[in-house]
Each structure stands twice: as C-alpha cells, then as structure tokens.
TIMI-2910 file (N, C-alpha, C, CB; in pm, 1 decimal, decimal comma, always signed):
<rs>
+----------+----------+----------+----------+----------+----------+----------+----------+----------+----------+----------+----------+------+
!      n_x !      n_y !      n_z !     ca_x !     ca_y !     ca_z !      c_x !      c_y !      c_z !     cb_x !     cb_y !     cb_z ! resn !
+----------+----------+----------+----------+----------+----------+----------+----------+----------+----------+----------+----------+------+
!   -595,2 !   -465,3 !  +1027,8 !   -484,9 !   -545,9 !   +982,0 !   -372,9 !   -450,4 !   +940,3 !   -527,8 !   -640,2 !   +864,6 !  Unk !
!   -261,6 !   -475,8 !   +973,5 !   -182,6 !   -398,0 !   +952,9 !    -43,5 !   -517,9 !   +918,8 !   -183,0 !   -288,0 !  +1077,7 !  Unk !
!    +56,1 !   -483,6 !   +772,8 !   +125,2 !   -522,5 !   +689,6 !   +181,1 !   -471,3 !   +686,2 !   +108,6 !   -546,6 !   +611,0 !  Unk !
!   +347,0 !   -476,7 !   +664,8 !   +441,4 !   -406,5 !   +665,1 !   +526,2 !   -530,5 !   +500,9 !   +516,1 !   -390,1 !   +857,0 !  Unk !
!   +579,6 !   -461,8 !   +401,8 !   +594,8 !   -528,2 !   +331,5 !   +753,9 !   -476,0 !   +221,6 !   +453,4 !   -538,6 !   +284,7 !  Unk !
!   +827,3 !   -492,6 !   +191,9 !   +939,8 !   -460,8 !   +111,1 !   +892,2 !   -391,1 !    -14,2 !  +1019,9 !   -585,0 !    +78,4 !  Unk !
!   +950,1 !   -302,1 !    -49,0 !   +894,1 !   -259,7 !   -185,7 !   +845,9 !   -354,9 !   -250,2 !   +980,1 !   -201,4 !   -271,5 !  Unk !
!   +969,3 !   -442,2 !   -293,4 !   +984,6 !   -545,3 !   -459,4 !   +842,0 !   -636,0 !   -422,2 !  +1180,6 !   -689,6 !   -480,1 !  Unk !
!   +757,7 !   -668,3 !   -311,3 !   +619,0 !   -754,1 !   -341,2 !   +536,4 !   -627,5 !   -365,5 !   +550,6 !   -865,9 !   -201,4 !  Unk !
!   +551,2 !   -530,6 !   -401,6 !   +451,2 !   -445,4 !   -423,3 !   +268,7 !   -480,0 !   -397,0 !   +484,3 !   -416,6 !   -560,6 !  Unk !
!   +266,9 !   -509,0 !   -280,7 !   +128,6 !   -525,0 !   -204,0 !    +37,7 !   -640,6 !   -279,8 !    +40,5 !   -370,0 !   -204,1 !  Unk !
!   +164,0 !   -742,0 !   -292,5 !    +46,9 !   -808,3 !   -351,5 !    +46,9 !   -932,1 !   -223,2 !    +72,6 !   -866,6 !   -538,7 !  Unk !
!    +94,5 !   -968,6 !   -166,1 !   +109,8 !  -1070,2 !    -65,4 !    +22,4 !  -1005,7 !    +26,1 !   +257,8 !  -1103,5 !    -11,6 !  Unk !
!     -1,0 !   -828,4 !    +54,1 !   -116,7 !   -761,4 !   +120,6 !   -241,0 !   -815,8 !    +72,7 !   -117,7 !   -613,5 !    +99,0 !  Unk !
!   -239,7 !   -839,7 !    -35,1 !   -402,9 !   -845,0 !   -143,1 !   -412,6 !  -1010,5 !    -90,6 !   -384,6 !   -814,6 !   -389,9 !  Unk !
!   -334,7 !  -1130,0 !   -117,3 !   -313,9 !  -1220,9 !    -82,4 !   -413,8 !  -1259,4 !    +86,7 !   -166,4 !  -1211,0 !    -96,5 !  Unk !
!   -333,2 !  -1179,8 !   +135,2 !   -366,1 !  -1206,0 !   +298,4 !   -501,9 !  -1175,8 !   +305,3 !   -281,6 !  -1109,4 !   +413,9 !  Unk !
!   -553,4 !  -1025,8 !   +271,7 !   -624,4 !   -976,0 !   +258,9 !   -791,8 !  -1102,4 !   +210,8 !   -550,9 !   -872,0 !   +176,9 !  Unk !
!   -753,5 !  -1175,0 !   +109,8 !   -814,3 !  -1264,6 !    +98,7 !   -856,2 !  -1370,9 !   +118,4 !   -809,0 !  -1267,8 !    +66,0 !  Unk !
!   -738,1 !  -1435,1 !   +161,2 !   -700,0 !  -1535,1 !   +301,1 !   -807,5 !  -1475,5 !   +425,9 !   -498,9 !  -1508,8 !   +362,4 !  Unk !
!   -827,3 !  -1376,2 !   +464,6 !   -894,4 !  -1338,7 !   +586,7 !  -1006,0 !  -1316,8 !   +550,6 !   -848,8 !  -1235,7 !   +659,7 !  Unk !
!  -1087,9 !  -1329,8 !   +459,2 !  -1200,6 !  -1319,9 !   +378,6 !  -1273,3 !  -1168,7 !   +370,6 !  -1296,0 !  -1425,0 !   +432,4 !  Unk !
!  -1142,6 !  -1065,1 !   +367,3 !  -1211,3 !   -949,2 !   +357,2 !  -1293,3 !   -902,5 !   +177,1 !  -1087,0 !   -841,4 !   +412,0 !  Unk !
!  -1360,5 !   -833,0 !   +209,4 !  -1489,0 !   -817,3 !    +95,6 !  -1487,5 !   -645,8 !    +30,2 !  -1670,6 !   -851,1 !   +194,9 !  Unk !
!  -1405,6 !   -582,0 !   +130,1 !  -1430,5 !   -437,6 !    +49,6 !  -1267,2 !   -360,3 !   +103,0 !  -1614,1 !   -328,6 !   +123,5 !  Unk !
!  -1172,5 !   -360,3 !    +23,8 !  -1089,7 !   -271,9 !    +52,2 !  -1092,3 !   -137,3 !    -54,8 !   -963,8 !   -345,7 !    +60,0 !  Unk !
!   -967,2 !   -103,4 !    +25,3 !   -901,5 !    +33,2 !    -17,6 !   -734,4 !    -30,6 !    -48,4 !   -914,0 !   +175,3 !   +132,0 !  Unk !
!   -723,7 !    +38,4 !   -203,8 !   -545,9 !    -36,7 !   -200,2 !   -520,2 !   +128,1 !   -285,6 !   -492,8 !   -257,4 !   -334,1 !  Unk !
!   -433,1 !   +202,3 !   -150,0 !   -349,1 !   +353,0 !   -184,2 !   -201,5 !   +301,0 !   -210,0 !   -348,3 !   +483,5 !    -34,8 !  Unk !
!   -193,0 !   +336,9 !   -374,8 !    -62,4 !   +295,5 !   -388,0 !    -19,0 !   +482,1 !   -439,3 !    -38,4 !   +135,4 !   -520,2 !  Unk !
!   +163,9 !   +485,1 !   -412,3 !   +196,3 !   +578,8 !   -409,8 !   +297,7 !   +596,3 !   -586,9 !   +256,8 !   +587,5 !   -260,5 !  Unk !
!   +281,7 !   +508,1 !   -675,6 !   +289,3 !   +477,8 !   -789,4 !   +232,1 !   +519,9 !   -892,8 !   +278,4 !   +395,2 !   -789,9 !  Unk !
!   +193,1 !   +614,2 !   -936,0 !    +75,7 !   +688,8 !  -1015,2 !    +50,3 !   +571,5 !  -1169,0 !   +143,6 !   +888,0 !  -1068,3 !  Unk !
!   +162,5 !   +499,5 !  -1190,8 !   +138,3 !   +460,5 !  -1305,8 !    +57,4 !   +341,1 !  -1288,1 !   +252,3 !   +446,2 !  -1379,2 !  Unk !
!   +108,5 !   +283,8 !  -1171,9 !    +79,3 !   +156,1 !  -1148,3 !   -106,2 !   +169,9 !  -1053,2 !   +235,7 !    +85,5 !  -1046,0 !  Unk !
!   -147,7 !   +294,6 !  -1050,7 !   -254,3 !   +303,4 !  -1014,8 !   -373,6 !   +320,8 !  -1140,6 !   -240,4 !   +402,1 !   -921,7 !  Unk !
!   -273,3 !   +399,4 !  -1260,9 !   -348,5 !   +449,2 !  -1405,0 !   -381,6 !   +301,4 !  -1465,7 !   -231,6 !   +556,2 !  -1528,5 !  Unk !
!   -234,3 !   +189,7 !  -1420,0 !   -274,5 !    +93,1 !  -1532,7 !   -366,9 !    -38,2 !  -1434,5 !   -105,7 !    +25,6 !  -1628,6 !  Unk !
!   -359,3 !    -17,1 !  -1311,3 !   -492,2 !   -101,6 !  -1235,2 !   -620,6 !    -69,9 !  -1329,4 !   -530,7 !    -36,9 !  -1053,3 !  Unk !
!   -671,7 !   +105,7 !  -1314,3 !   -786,4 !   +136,6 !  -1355,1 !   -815,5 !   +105,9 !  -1515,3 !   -799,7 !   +270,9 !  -1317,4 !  Unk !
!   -715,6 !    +74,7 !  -1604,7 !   -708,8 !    +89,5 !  -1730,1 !   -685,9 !   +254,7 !  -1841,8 !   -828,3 !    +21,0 !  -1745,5 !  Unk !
!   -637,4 !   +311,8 !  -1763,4 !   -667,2 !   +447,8 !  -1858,9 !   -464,5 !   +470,8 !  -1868,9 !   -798,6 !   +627,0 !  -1743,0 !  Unk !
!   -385,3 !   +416,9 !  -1824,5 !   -284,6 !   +400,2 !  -1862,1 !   -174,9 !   +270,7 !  -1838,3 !   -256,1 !   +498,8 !  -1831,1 !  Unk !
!    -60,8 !   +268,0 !  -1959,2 !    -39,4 !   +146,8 !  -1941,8 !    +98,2 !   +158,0 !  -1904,0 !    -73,8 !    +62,6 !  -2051,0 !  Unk !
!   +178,2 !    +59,0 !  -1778,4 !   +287,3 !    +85,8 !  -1744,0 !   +366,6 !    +71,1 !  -1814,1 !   +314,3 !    +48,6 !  -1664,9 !  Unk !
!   +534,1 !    +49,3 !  -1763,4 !   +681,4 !     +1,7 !  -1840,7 !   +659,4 !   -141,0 !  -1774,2 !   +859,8 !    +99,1 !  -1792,0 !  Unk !
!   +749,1 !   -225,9 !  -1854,4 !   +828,7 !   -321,5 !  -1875,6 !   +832,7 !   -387,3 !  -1647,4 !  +1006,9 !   -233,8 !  -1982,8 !  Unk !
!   +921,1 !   -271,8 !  -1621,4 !   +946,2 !   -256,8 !  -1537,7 !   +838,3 !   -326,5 !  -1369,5 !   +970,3 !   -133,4 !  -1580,3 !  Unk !
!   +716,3 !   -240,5 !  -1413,6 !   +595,5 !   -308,7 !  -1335,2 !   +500,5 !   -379,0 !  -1404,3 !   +518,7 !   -217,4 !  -1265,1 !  Unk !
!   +500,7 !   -397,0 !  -1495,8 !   +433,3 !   -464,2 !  -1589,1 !   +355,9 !   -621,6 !  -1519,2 !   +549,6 !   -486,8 !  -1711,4 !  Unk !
!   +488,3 !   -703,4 !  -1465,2 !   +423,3 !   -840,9 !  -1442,0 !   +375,3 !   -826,0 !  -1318,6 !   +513,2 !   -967,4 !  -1451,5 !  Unk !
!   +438,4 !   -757,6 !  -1175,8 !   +341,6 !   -781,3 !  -1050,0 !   +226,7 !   -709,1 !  -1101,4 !   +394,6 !   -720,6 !   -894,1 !  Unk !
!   +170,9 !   -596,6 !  -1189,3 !    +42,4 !   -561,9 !  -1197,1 !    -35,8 !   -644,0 !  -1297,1 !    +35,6 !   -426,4 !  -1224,7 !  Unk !
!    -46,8 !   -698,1 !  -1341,6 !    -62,1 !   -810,4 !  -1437,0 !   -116,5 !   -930,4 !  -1318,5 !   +102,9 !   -850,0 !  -1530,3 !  Unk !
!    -66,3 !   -932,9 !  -1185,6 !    -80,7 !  -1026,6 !  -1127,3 !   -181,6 !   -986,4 !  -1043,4 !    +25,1 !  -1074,3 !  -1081,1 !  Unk !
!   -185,7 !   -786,0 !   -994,0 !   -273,3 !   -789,1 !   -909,3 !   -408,6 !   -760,9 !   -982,9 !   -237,3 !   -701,9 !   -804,7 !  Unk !
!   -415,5 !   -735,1 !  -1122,7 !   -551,3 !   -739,8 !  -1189,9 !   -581,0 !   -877,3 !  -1196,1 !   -558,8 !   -674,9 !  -1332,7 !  Unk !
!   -541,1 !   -976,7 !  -1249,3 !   -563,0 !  -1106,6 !  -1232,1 !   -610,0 !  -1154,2 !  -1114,7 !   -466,0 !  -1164,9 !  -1256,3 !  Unk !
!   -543,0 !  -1143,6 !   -973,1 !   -633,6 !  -1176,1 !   -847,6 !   -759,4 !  -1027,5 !   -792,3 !   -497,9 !  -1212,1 !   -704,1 !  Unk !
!   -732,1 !   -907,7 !   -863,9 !   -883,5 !   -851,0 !   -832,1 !   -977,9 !   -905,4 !   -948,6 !   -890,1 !   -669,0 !   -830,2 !  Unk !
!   -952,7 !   -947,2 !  -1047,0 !  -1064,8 !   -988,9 !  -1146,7 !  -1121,6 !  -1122,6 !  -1122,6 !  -1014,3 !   -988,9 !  -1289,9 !  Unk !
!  -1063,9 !  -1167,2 !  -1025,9 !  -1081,0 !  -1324,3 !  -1028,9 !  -1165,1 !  -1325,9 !   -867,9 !   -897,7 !  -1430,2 !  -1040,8 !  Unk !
!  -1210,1 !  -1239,9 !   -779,3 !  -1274,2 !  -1252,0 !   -653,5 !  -1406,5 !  -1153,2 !   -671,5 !  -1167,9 !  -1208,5 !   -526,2 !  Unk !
!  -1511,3 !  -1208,3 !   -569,7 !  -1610,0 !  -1100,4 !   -541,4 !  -1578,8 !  -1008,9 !   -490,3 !  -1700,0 !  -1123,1 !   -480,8 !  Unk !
!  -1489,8 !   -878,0 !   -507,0 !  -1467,5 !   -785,9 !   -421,8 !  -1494,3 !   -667,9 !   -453,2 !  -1364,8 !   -788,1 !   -386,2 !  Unk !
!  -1484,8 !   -582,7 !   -343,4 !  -1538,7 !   -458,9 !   -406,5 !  -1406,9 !   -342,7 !   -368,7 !  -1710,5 !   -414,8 !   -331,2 !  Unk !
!  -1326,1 !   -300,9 !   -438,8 !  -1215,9 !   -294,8 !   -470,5 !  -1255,5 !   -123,0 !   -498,1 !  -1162,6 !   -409,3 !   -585,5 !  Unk !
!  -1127,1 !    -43,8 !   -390,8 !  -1138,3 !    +81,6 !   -487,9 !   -967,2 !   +129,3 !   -484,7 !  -1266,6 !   +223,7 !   -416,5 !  Unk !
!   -873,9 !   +152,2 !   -587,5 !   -775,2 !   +188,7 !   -540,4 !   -713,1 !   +295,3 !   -618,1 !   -707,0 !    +90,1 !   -519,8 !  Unk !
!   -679,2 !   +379,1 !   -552,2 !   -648,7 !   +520,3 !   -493,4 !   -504,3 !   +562,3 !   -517,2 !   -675,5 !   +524,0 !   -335,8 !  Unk !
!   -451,9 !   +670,6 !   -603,5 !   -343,1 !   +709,1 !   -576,2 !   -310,3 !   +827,8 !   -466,8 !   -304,5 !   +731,0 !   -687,7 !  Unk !
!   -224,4 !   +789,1 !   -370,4 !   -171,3 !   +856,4 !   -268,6 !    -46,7 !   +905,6 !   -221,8 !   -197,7 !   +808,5 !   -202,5 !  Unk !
!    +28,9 !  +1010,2 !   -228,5 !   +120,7 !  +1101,5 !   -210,4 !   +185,3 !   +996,6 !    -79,0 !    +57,1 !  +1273,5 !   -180,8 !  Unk !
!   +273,8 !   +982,9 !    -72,2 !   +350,9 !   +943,1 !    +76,6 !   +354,7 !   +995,1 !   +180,1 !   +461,9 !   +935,6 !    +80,9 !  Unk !
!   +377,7 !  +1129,4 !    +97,8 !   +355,3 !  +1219,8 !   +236,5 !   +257,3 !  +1229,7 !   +316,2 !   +361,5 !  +1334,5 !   +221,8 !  Unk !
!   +135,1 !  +1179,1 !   +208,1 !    +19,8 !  +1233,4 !   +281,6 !    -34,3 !  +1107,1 !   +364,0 !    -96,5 !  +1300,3 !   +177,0 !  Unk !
!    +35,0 !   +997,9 !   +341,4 !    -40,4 !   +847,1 !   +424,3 !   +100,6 !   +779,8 !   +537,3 !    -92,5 !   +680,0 !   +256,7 !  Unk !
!   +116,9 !   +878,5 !   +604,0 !   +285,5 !   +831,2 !   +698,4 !   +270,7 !   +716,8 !   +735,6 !   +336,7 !   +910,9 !   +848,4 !  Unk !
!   +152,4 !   +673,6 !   +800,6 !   +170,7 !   +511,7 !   +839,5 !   +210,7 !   +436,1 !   +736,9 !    +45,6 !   +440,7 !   +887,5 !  Unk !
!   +133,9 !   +443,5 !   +602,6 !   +182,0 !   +314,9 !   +477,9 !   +343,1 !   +339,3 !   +493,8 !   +116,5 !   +350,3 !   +271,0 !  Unk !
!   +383,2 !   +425,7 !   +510,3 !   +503,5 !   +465,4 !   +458,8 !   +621,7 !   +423,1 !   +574,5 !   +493,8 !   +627,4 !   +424,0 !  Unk !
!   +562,4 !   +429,5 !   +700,4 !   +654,7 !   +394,5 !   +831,1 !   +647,0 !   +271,0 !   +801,0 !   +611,2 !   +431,2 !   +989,6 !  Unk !
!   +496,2 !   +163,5 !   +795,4 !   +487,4 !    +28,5 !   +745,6 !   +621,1 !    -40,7 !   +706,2 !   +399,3 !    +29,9 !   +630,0 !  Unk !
!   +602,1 !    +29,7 !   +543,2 !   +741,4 !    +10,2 !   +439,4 !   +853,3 !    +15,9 !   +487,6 !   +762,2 !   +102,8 !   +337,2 !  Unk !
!   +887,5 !   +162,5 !   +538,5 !  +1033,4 !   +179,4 !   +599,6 !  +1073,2 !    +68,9 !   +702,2 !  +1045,3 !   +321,8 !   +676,8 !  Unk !
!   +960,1 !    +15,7 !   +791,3 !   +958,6 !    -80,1 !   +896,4 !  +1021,4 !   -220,0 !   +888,7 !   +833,8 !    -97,3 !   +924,0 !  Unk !
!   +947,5 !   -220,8 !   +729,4 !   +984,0 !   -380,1 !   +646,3 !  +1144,2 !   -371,7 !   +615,4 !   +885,3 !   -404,0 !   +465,3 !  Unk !
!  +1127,2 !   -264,8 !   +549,1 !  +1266,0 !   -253,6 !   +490,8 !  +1335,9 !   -331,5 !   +602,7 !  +1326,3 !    -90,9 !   +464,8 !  Unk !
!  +1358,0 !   -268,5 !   +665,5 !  +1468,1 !   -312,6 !   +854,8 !  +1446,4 !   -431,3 !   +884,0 !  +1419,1 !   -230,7 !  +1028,2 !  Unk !
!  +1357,5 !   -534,7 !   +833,6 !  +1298,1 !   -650,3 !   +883,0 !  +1379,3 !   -805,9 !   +791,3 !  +1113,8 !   -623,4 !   +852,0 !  Unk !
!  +1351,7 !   -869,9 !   +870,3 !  +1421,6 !   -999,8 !   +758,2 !  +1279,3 !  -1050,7 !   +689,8 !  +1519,7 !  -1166,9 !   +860,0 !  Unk !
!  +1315,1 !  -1092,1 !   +587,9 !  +1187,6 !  -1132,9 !   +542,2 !  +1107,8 !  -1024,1 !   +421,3 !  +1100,7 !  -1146,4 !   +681,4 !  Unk !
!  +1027,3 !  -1064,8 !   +337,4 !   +963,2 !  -1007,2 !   +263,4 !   +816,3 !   -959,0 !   +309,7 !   +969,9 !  -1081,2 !   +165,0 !  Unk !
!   +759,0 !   -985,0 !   +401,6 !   +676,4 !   -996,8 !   +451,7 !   +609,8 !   -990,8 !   +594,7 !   +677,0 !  -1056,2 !   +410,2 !  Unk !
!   +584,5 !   -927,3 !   +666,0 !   +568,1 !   -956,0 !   +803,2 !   +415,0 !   -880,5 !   +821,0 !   +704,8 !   -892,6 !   +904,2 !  Unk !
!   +311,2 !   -994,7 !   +942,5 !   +209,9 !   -953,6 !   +936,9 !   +233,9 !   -905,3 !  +1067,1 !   +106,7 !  -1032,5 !   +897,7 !  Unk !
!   +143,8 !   -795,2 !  +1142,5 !   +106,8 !   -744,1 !  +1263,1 !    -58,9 !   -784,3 !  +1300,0 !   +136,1 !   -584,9 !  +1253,6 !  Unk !
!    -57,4 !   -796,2 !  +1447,7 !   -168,6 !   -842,4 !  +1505,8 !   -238,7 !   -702,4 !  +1542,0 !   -136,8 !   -944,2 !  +1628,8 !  Unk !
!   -158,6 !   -612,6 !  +1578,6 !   -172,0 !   -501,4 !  +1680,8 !    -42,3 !   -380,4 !  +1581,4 !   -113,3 !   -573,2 !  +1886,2 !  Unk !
!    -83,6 !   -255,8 !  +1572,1 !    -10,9 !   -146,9 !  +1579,3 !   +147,1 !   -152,3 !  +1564,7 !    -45,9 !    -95,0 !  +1693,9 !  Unk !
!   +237,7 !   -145,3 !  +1497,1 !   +386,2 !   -146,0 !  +1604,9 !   +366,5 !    -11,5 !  +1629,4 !   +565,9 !   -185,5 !  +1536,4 !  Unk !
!   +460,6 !    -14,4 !  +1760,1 !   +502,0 !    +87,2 !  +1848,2 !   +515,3 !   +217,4 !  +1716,9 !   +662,8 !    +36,1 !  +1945,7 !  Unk !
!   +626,5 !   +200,8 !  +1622,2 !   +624,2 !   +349,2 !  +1568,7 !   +493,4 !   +409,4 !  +1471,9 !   +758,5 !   +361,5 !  +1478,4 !  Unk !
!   +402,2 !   +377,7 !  +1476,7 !   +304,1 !   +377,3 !  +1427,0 !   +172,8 !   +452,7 !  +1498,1 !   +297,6 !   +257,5 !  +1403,8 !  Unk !
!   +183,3 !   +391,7 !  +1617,4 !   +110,9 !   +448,1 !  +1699,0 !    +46,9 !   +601,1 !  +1696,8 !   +177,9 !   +428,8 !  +1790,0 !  Unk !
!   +169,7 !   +691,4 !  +1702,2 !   +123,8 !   +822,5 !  +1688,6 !    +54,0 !   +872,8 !  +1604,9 !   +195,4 !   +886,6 !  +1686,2 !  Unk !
!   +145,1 !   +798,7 !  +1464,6 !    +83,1 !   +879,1 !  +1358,5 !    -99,7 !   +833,9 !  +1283,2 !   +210,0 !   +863,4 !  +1236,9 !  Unk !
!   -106,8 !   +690,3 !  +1351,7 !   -247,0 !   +668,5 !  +1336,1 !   -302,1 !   +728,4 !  +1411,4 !   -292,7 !   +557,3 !  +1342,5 !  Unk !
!   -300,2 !   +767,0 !  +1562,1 !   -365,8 !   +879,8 !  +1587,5 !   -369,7 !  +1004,4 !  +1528,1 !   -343,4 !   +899,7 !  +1679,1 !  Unk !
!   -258,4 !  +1067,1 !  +1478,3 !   -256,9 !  +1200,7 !  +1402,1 !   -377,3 !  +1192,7 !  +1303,3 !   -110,5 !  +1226,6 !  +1318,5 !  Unk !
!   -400,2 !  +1042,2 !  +1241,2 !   -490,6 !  +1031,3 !  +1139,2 !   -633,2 !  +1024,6 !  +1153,0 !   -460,0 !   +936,8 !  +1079,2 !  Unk !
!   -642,1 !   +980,4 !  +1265,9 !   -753,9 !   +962,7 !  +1348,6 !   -810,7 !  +1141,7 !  +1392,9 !   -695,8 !   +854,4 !  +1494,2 !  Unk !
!   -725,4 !  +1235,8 !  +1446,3 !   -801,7 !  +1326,2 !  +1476,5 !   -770,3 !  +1455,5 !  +1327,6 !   -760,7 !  +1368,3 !  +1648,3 !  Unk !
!   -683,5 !  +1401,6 !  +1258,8 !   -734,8 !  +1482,6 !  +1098,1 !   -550,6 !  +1590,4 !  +1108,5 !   -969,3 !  +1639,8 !  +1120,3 !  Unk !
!   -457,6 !  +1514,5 !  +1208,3 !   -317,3 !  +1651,6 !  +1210,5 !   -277,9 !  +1638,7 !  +1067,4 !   -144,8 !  +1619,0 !  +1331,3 !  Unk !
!   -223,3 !  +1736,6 !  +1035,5 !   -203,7 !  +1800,5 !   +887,8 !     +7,4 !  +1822,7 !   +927,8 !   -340,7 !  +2011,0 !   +858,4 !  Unk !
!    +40,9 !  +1759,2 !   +826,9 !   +153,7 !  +1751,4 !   +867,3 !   +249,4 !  +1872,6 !   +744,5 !   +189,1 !  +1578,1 !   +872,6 !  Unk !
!   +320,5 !  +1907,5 !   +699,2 !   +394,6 !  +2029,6 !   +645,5 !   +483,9 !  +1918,7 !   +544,2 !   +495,3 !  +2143,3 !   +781,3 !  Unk !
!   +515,1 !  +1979,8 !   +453,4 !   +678,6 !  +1878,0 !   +325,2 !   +745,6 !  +2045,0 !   +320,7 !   +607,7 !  +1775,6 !    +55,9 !  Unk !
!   +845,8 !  +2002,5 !   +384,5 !  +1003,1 !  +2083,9 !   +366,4 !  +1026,1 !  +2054,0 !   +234,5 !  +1145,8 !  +2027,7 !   +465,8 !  Unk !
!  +1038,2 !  +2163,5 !   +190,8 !  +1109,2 !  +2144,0 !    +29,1 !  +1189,4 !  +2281,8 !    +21,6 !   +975,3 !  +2130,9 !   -124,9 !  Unk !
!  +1325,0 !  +2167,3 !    -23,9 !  +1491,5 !  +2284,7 !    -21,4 !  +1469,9 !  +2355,0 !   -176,1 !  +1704,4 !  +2163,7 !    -19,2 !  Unk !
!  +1435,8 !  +2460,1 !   -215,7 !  +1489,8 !  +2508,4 !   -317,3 !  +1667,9 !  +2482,9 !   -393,6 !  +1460,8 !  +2631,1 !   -275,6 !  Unk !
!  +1680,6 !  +2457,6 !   -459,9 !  +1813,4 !  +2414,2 !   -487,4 !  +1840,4 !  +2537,1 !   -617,4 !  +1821,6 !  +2226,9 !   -534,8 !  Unk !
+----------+----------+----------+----------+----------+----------+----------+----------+----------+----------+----------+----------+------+
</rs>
C-alpha cells in the first residue's frame, strides 16, 4: 500500500486506511522526533502537535494491533519523502495508490537491494 499524504494530516488518514484494509501489524516511521517520543510516552510534545497525536494514540489504543513506530531521518527513507513531496503537488489531502507511482520506482528498488545514498552538507 502505498499513500502519499500532505504534511498537516500527519499520517493519520494512513493509520485510518490502514485499518479500513484490516491490516494487523505495521511500521509507522515518522521523521518528527517529538512526535515519535510522545507516541512512546517518554516525551511530551508542544501545543503545536499535541491534538493530531492525541488522536493517533487514541486510534492505536483503541485496535488489536501490533504497532511499532520508529523515528526516521528523511534522508534515510526517500520514498516516504518523494510520497510527501508527491502529495504536496496533488489536489486533495489525501491520495491512495494501487501500484508504485512512476517517481518512486527507483528508489524502492535502491531500497530493495540496500543503495546507500550520501547528504551534501554546505558548511556555511
């Protein structure tokens, strides 16, 4: 399954679907460190993310699932991140895929055989 989604639903319409399709064991890599500390309980966010996470503990506490979620660098997960950028460009808050899009393609293969990609960083 593959989701492409706008920042501002912050993966919760993913979690949504996700359940709708009666899946039983994910992985949710968010690139948010706070909003991953205050899923697990060992830290608590701002104001700011406060109510969509509030919403996605409420629908993981409320299903049989077996739930593990992960903080992940952007850099290091390009598809989530092409996903996003994808949405962005898209009308709508939301758009599901049946199949791959086209710009995607590569880099799930890159992921598939383990390519290790480089972060340019400008000294300033």
């Amino acid at each position: 399954m593959f989701i492409s989604q706008c920042k501002t639903t912050s993966g919760f319409q993913g979690l949504l679907l996700a359940k709708e399709k009666g899946s039983k064991k994910l992985i949710v890599q968010i690139d948010l460190i706070i909003v991953v500390g205050t899923l697990k309980g060992s830290m608590t966010c701002n104001a700011r993310h406060h109510g969509i996470v509030q919403r996605w503990n409420d629908l993981l506490q409320s299903l049989d699932w077996e739930v593990r979620v992960t903080h992940c660098y952007r850099e290091l997960n390009q598809v989530a991140d092409s996903l996003v950028n994808l949405g962005v460009g898209l009308n709508g808050d939301f758009v599901y895929f049946n199949e791959p899009p086209r710009k995607v393609l590569t880099l799930l293969y890159a992921d598939q055989v383990g390519a290790k990609f480089s972060k340019l960083i400008v000294n300033q």
